[in-house]
CHARMM-style PDB file with segment names, atoms N, HN, CA, C and O in Angstrom:
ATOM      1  N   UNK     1      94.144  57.814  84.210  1.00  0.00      PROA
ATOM      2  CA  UNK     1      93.252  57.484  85.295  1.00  0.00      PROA
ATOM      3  C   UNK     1      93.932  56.552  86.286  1.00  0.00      PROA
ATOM      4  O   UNK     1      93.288  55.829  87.046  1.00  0.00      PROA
ATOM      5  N   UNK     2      95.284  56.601  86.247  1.00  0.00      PROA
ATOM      6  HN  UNK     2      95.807  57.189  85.630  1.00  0.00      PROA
ATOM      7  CA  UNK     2      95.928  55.747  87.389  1.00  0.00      PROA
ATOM      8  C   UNK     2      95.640  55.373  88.967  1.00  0.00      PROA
ATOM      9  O   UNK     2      96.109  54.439  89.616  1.00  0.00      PROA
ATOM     10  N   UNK     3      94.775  56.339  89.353  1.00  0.00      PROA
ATOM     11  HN  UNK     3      94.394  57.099  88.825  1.00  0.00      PROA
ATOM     12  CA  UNK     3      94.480  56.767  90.757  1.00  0.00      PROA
ATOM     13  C   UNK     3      93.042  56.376  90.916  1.00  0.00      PROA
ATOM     14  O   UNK     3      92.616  56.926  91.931  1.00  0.00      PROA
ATOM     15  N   UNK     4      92.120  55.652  90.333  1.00  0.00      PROA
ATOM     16  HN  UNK     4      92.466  55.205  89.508  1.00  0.00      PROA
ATOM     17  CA  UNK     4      91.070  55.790  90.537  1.00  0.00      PROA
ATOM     18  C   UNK     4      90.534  55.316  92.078  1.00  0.00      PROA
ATOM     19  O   UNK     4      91.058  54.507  92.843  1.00  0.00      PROA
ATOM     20  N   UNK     5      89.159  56.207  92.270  1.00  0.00      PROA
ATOM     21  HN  UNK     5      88.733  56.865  91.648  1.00  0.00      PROA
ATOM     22  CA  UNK     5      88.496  55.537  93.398  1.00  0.00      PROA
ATOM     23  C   UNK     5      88.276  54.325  93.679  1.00  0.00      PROA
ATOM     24  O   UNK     5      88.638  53.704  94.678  1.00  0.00      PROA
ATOM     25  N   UNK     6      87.282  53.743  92.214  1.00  0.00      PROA
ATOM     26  HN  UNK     6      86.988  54.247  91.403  1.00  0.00      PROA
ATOM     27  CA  UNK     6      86.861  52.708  92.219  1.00  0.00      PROA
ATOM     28  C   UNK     6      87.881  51.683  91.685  1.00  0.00      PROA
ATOM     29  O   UNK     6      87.493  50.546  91.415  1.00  0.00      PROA
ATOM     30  N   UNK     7      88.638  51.892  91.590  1.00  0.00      PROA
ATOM     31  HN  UNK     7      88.953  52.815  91.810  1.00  0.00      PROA
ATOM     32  CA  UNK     7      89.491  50.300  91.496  1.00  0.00      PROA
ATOM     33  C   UNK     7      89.619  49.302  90.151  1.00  0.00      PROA
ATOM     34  O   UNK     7      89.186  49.563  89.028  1.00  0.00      PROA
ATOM     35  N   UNK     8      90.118  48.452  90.444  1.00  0.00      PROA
ATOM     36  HN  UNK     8      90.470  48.240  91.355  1.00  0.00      PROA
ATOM     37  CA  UNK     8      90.234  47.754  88.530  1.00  0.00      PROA
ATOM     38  C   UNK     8      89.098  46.271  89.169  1.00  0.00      PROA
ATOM     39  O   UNK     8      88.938  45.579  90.174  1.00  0.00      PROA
ATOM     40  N   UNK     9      88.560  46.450  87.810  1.00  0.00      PROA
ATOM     41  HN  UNK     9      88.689  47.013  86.994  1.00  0.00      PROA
ATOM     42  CA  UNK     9      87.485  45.596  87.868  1.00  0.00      PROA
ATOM     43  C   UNK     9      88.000  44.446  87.565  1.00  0.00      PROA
ATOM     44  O   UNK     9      87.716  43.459  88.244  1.00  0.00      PROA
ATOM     45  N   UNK    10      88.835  44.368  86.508  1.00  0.00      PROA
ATOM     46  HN  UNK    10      89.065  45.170  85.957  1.00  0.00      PROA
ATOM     47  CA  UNK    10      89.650  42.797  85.526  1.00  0.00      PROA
ATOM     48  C   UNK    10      90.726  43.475  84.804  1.00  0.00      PROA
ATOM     49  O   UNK    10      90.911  44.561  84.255  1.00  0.00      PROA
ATOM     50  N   UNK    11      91.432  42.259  85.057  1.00  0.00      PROA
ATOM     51  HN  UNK    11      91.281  41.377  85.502  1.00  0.00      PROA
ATOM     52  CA  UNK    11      93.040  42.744  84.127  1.00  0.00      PROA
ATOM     53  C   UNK    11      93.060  41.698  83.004  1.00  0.00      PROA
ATOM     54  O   UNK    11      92.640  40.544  83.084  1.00  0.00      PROA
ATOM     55  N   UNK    12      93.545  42.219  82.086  1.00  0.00      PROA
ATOM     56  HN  UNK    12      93.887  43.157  82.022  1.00  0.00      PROA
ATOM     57  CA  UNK    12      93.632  40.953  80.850  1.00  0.00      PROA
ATOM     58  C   UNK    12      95.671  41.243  80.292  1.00  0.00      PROA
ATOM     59  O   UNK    12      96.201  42.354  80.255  1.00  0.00      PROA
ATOM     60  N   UNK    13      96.219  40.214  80.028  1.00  0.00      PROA
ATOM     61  HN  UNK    13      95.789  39.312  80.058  1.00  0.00      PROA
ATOM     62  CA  UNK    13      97.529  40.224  79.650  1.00  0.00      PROA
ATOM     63  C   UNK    13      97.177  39.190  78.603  1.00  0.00      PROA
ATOM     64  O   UNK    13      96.312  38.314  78.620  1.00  0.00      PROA
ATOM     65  N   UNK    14      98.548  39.695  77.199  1.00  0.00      PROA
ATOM     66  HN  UNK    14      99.251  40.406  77.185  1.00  0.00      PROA
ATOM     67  CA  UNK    14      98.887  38.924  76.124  1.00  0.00      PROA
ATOM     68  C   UNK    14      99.652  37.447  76.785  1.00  0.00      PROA
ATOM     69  O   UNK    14     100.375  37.376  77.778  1.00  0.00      PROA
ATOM     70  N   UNK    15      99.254  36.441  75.950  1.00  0.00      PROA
ATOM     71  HN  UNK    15      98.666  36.498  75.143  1.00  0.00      PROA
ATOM     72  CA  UNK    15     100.366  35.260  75.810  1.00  0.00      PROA
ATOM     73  C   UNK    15     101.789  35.394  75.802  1.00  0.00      PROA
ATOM     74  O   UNK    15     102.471  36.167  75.129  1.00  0.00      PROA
ATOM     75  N   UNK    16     102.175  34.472  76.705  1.00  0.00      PROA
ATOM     76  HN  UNK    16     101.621  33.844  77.252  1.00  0.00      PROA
ATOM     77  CA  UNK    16     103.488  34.751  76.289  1.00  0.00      PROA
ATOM     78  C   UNK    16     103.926  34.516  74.846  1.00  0.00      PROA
ATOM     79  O   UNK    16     103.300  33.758  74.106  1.00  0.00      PROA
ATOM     80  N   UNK    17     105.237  35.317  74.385  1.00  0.00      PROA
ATOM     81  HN  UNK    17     105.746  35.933  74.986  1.00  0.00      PROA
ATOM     82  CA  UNK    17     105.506  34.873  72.974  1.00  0.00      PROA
ATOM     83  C   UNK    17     104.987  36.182  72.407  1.00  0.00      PROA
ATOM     84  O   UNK    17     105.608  36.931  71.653  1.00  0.00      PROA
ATOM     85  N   UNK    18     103.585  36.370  72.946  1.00  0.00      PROA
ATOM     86  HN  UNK    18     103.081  35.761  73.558  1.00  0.00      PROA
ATOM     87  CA  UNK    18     103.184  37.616  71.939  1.00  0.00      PROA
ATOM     88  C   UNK    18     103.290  39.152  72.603  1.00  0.00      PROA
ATOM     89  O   UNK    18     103.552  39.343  73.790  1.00  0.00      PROA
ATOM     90  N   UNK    19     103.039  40.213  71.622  1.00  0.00      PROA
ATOM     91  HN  UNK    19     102.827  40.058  70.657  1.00  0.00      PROA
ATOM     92  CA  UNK    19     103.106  41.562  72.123  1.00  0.00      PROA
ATOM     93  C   UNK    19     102.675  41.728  73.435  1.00  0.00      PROA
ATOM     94  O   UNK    19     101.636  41.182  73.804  1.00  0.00      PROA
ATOM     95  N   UNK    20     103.534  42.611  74.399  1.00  0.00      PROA
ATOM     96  HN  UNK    20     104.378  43.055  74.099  1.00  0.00      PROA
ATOM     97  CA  UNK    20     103.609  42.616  75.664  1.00  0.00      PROA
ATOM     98  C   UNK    20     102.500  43.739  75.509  1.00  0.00      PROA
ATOM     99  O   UNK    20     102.758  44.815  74.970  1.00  0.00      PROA
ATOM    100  N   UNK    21     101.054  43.372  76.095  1.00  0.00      PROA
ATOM    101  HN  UNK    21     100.844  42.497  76.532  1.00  0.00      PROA
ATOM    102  CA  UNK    21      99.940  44.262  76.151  1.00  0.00      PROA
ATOM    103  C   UNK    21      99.278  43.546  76.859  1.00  0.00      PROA
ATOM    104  O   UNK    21      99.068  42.338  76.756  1.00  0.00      PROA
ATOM    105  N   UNK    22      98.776  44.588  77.924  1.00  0.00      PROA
ATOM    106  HN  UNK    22      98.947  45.570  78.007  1.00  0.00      PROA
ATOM    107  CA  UNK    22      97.870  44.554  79.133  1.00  0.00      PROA
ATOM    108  C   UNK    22      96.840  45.296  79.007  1.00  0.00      PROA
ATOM    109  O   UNK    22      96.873  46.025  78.015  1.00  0.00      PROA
ATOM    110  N   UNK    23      95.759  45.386  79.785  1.00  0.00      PROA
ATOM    111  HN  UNK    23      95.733  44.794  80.591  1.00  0.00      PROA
ATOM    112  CA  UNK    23      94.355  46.220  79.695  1.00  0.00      PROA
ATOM    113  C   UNK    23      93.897  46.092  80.542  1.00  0.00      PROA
ATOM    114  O   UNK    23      93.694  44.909  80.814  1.00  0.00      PROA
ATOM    115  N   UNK    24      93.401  47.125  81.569  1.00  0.00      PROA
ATOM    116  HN  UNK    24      93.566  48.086  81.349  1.00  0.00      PROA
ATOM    117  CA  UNK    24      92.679  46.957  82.530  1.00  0.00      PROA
ATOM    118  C   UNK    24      91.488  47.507  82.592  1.00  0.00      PROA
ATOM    119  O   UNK    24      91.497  48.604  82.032  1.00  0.00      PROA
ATOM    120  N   UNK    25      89.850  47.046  83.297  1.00  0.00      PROA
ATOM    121  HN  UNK    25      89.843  46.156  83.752  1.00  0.00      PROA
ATOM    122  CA  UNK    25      88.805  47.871  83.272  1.00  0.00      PROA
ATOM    123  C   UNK    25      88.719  48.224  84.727  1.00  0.00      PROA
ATOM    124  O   UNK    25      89.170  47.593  85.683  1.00  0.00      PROA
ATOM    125  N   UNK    26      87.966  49.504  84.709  1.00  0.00      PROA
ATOM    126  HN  UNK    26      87.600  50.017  83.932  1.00  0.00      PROA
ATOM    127  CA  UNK    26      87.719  50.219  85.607  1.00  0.00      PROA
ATOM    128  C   UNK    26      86.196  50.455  85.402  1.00  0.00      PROA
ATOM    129  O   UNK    26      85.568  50.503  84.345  1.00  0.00      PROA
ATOM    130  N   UNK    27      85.667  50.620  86.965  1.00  0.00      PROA
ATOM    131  HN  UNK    27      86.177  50.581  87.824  1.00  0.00      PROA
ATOM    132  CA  UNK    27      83.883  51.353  87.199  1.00  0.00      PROA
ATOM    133  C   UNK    27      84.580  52.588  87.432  1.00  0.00      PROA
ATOM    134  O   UNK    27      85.494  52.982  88.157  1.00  0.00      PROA
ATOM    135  N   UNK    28      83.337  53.343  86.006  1.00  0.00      PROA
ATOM    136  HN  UNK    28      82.595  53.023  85.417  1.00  0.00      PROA
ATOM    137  CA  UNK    28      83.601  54.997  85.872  1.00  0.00      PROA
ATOM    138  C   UNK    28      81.897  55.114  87.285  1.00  0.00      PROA
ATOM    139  O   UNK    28      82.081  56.123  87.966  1.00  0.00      PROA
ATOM    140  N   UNK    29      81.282  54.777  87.484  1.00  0.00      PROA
ATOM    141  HN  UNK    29      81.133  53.958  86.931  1.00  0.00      PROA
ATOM    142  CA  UNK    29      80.261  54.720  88.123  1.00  0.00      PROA
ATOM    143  C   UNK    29      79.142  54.785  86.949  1.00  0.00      PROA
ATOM    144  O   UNK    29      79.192  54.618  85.731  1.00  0.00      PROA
ATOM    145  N   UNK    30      78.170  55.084  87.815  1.00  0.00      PROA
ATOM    146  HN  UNK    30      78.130  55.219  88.805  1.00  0.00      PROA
ATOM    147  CA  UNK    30      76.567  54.785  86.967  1.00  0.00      PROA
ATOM    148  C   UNK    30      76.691  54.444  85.456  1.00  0.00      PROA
ATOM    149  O   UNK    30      76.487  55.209  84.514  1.00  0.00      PROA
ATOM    150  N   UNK    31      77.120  52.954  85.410  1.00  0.00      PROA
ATOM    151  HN  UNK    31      77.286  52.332  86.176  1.00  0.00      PROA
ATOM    152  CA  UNK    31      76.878  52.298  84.405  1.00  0.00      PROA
ATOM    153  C   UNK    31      78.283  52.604  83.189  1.00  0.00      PROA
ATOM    154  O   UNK    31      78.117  52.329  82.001  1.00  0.00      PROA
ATOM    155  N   UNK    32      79.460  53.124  83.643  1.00  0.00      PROA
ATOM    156  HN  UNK    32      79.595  53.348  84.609  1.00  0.00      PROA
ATOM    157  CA  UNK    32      80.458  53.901  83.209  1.00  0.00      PROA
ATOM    158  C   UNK    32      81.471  52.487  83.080  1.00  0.00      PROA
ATOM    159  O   UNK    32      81.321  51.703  84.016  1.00  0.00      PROA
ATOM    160  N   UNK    33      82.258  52.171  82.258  1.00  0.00      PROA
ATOM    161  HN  UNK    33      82.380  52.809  81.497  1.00  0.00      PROA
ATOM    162  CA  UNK    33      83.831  51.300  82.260  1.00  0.00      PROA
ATOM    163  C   UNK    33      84.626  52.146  81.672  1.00  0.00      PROA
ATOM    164  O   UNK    33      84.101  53.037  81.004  1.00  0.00      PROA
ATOM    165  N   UNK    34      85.620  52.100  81.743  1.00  0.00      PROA
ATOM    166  HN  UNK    34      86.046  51.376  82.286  1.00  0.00      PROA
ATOM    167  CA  UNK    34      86.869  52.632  81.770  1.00  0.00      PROA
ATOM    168  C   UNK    34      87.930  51.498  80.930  1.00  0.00      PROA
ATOM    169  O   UNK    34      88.261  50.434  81.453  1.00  0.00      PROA
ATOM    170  N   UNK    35      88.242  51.786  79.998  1.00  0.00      PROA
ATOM    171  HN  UNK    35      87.973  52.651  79.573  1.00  0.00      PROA
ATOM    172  CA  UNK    35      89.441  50.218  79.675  1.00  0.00      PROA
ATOM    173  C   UNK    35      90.808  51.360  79.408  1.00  0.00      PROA
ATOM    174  O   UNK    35      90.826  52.361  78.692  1.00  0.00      PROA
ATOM    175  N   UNK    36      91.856  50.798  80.244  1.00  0.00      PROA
ATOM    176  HN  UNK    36      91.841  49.984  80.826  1.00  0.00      PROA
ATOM    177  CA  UNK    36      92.799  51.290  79.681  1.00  0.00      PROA
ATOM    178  C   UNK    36      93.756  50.549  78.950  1.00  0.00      PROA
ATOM    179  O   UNK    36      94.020  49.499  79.536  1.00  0.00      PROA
ATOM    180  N   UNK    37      94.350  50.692  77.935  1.00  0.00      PROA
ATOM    181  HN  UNK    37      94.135  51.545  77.459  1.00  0.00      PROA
ATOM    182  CA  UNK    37      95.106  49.581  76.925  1.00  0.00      PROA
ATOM    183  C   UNK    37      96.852  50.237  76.814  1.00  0.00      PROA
ATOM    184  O   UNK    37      97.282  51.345  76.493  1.00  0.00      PROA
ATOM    185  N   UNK    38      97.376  49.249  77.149  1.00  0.00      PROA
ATOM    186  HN  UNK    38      97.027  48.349  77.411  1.00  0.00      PROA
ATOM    187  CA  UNK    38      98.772  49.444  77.434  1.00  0.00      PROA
ATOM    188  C   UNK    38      99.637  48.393  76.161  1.00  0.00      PROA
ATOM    189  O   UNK    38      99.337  47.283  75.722  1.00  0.00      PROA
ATOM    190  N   UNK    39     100.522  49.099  75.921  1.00  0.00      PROA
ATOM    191  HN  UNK    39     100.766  50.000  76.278  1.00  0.00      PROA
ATOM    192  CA  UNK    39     101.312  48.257  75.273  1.00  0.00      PROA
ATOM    193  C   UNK    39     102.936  48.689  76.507  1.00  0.00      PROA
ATOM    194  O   UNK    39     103.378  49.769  76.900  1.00  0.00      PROA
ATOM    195  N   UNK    40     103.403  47.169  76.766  1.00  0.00      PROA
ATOM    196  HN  UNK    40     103.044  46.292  76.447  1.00  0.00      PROA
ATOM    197  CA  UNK    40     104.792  47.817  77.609  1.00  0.00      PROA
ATOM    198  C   UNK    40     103.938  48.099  78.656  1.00  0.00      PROA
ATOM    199  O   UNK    40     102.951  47.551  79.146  1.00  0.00      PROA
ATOM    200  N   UNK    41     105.081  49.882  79.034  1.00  0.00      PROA
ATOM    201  HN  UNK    41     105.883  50.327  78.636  1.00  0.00      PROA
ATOM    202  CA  UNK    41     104.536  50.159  80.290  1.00  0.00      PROA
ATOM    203  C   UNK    41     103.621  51.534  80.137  1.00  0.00      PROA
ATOM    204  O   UNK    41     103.211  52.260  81.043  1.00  0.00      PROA
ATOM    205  N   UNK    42     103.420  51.670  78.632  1.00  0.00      PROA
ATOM    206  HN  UNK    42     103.753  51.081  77.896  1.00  0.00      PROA
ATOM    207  CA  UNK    42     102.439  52.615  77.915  1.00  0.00      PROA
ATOM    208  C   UNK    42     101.422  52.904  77.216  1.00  0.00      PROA
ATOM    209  O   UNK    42     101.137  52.535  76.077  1.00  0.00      PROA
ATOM    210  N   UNK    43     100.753  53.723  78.080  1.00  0.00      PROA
ATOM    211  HN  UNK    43     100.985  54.022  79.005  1.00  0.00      PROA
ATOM    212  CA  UNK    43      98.829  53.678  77.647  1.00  0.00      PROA
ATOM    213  C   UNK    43      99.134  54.100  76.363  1.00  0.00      PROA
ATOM    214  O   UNK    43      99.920  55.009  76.099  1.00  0.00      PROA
ATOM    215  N   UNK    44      98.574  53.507  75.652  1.00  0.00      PROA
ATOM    216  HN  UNK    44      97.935  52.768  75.866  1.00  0.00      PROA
ATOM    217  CA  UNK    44      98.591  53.239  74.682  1.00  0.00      PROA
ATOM    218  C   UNK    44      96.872  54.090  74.231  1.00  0.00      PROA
ATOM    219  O   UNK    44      96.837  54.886  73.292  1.00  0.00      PROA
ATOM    220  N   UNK    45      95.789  53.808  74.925  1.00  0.00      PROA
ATOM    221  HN  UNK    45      95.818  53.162  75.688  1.00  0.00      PROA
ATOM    222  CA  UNK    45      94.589  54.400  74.747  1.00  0.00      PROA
ATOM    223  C   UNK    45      93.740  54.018  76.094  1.00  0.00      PROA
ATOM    224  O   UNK    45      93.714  53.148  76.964  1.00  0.00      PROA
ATOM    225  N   UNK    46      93.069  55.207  75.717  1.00  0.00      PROA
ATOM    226  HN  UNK    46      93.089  55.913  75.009  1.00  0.00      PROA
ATOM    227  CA  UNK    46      91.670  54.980  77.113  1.00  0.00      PROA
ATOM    228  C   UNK    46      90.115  54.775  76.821  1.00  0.00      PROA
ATOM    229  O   UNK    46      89.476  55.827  76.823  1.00  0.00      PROA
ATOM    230  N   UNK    47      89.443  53.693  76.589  1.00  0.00      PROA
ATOM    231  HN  UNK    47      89.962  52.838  76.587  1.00  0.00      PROA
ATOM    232  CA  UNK    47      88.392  54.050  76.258  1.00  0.00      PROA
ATOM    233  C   UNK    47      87.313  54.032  77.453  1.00  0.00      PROA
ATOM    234  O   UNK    47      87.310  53.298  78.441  1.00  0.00      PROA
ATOM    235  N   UNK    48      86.249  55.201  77.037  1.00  0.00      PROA
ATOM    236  HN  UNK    48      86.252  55.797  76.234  1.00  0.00      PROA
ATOM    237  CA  UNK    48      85.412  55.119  78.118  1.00  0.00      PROA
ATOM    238  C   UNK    48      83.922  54.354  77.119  1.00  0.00      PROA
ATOM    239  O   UNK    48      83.406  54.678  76.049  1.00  0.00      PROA
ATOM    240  N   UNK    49      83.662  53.342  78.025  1.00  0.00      PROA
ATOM    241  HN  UNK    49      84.081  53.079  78.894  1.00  0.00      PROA
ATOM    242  CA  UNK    49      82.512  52.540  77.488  1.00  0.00      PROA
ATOM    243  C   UNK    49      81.688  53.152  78.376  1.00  0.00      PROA
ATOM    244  O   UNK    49      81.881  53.256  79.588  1.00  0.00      PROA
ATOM    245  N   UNK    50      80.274  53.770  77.414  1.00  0.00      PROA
ATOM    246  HN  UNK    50      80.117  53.686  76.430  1.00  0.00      PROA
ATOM    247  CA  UNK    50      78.988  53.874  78.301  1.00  0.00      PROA
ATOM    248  C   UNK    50      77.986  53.120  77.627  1.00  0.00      PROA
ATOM    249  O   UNK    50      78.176  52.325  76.706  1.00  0.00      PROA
ATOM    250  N   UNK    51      77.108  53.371  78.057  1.00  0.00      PROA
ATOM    251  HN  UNK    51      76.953  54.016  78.805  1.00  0.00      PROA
ATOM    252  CA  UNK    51      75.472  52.540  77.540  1.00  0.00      PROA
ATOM    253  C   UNK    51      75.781  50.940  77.040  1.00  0.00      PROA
ATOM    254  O   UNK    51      75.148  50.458  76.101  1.00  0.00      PROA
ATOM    255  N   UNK    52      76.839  50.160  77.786  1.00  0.00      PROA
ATOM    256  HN  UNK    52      77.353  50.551  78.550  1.00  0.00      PROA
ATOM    257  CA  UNK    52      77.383  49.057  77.712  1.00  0.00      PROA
ATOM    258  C   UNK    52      77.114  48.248  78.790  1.00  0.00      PROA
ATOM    259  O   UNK    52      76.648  48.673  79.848  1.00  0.00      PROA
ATOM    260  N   UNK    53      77.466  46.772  78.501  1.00  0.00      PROA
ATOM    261  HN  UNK    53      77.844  46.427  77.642  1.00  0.00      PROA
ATOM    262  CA  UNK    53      77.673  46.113  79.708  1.00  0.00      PROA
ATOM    263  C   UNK    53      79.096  45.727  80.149  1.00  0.00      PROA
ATOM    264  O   UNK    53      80.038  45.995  79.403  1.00  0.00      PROA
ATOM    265  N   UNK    54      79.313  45.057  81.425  1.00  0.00      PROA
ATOM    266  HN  UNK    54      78.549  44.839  82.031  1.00  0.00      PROA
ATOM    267  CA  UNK    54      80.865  44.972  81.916  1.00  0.00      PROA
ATOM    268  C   UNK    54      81.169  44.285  80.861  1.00  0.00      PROA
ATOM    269  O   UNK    54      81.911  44.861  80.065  1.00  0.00      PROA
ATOM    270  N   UNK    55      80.720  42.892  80.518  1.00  0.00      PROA
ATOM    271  HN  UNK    55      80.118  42.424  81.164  1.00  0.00      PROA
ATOM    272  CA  UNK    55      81.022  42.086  79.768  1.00  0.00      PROA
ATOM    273  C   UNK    55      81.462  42.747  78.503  1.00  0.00      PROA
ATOM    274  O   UNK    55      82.516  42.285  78.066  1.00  0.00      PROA
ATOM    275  N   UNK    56      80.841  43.861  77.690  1.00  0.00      PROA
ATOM    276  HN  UNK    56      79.984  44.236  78.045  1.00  0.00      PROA
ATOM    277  CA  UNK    56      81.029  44.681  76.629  1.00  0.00      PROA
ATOM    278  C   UNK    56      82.642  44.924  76.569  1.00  0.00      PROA
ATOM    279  O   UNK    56      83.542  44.681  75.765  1.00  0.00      PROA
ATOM    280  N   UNK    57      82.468  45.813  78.440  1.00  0.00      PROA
ATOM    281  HN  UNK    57      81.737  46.010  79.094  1.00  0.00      PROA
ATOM    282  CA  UNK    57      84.055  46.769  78.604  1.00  0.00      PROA
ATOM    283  C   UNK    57      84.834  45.515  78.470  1.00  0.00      PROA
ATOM    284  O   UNK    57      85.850  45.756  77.818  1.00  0.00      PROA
ATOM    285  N   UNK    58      84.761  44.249  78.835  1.00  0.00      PROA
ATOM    286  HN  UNK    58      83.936  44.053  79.365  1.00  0.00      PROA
ATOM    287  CA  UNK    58      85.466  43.106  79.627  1.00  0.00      PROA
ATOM    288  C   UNK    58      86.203  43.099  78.216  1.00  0.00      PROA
ATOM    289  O   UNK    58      87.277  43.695  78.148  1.00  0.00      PROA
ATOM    290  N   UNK    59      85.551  42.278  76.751  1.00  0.00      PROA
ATOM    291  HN  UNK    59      84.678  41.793  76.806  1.00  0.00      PROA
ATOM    292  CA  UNK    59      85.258  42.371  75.430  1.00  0.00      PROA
ATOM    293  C   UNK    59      86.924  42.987  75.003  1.00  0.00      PROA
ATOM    294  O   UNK    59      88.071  42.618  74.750  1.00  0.00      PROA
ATOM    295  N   UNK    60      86.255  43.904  75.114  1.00  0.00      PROA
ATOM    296  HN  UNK    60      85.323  44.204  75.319  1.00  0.00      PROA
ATOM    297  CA  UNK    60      87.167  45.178  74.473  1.00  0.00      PROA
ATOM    298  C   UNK    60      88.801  45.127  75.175  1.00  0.00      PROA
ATOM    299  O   UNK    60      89.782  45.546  74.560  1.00  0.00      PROA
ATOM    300  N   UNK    61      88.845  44.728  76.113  1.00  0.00      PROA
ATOM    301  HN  UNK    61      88.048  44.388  76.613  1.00  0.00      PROA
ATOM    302  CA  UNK    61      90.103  44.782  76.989  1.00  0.00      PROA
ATOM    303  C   UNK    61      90.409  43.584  76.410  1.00  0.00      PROA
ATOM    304  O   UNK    61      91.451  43.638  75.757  1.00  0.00      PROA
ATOM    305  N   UNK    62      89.999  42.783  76.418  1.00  0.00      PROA
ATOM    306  HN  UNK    62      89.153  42.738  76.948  1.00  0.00      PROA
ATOM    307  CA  UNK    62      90.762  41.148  76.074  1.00  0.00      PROA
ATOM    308  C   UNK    62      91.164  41.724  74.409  1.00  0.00      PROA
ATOM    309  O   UNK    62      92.334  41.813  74.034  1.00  0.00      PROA
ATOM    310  N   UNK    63      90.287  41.986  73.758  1.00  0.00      PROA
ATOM    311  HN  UNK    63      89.338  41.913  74.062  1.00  0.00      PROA
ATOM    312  CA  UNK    63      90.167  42.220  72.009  1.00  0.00      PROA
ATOM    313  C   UNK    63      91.632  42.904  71.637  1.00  0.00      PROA
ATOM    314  O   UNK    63      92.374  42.692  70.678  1.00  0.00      PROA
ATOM    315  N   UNK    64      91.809  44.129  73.170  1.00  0.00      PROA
ATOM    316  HN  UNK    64      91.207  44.301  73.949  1.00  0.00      PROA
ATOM    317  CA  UNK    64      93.214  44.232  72.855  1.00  0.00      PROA
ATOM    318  C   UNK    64      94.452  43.539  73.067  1.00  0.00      PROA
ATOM    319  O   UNK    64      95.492  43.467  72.412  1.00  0.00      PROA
ATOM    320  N   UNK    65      93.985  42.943  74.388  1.00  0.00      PROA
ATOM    321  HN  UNK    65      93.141  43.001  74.920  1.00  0.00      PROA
ATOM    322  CA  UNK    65      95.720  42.131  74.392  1.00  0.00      PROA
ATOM    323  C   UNK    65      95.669  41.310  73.140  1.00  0.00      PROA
ATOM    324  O   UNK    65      96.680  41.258  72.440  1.00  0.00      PROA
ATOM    325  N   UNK    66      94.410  40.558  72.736  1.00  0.00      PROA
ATOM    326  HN  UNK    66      93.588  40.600  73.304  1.00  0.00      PROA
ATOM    327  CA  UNK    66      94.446  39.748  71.488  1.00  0.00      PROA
ATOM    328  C   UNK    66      94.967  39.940  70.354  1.00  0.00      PROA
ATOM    329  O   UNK    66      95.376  39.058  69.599  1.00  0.00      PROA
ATOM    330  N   UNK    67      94.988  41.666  70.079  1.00  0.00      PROA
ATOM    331  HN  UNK    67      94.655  42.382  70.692  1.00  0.00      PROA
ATOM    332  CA  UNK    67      95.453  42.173  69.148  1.00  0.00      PROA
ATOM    333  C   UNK    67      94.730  42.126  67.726  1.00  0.00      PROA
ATOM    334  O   UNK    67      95.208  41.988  66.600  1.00  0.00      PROA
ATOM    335  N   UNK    68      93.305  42.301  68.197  1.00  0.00      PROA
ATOM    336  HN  UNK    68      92.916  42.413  69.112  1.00  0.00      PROA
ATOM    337  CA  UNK    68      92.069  42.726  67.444  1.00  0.00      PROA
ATOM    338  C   UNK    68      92.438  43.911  67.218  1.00  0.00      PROA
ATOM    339  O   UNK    68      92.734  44.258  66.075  1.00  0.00      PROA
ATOM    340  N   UNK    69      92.494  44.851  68.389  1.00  0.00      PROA
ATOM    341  HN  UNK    69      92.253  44.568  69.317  1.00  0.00      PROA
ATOM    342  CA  UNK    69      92.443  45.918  68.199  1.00  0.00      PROA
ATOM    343  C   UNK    69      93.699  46.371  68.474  1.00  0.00      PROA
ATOM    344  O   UNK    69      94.330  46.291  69.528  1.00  0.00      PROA
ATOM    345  N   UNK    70      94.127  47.051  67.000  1.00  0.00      PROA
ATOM    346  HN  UNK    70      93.615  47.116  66.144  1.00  0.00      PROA
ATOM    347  CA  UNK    70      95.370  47.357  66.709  1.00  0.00      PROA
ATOM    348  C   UNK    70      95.679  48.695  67.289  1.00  0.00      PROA
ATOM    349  OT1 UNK    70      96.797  49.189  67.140  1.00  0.00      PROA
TER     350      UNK     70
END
C-alpha cells in the first residue's frame, strides 16, 4: 500500500540499540487503519484493522516496533 490516497496517519520507530523496525498507520477510510510493519526496509506484514479505534491501529504499530509482536 505504498501509494496511498490518504496518507500516514503516525509513524512509530524502535530505540536505538534495538531491532531496526518501523510501522506506519494509514486511513483505509470509513472507520478502516491500515498498519504496515517493517523490519529494515521490509514489510514485514500488513494489517488491516476494522471495527477498531485509531488508538487500537496506533496500539498495534507501536506493539511492533516494541517487539510484542514478533
Amino acid at each position: 500500500m505504498s501509494e496511498m490516497d490518504t496518507g500516514i496517519i503516525s509513524s512509530f520507530f524502535s530505540e536505538p540499540g534495538k531491532p531496526n523496525r518501523t510501522s506506519d498507520v494509514y486511513s483505509g477510510g470509513n472507520g478502516v487503519y491500515i498498519v504496515e510493519m517493517y523490519e529494515g526496509r521490509d514489510l514485514r506484514e500488513e494489517r488491516v484493522i476494522e471495527g477498531h479505534s485509531l488508538q487500537y491501529a496506533e496500539d498495534c504499530a507501536e506493539n511492533w516496533v516494541m517487539g510484542v509482536i514478533k
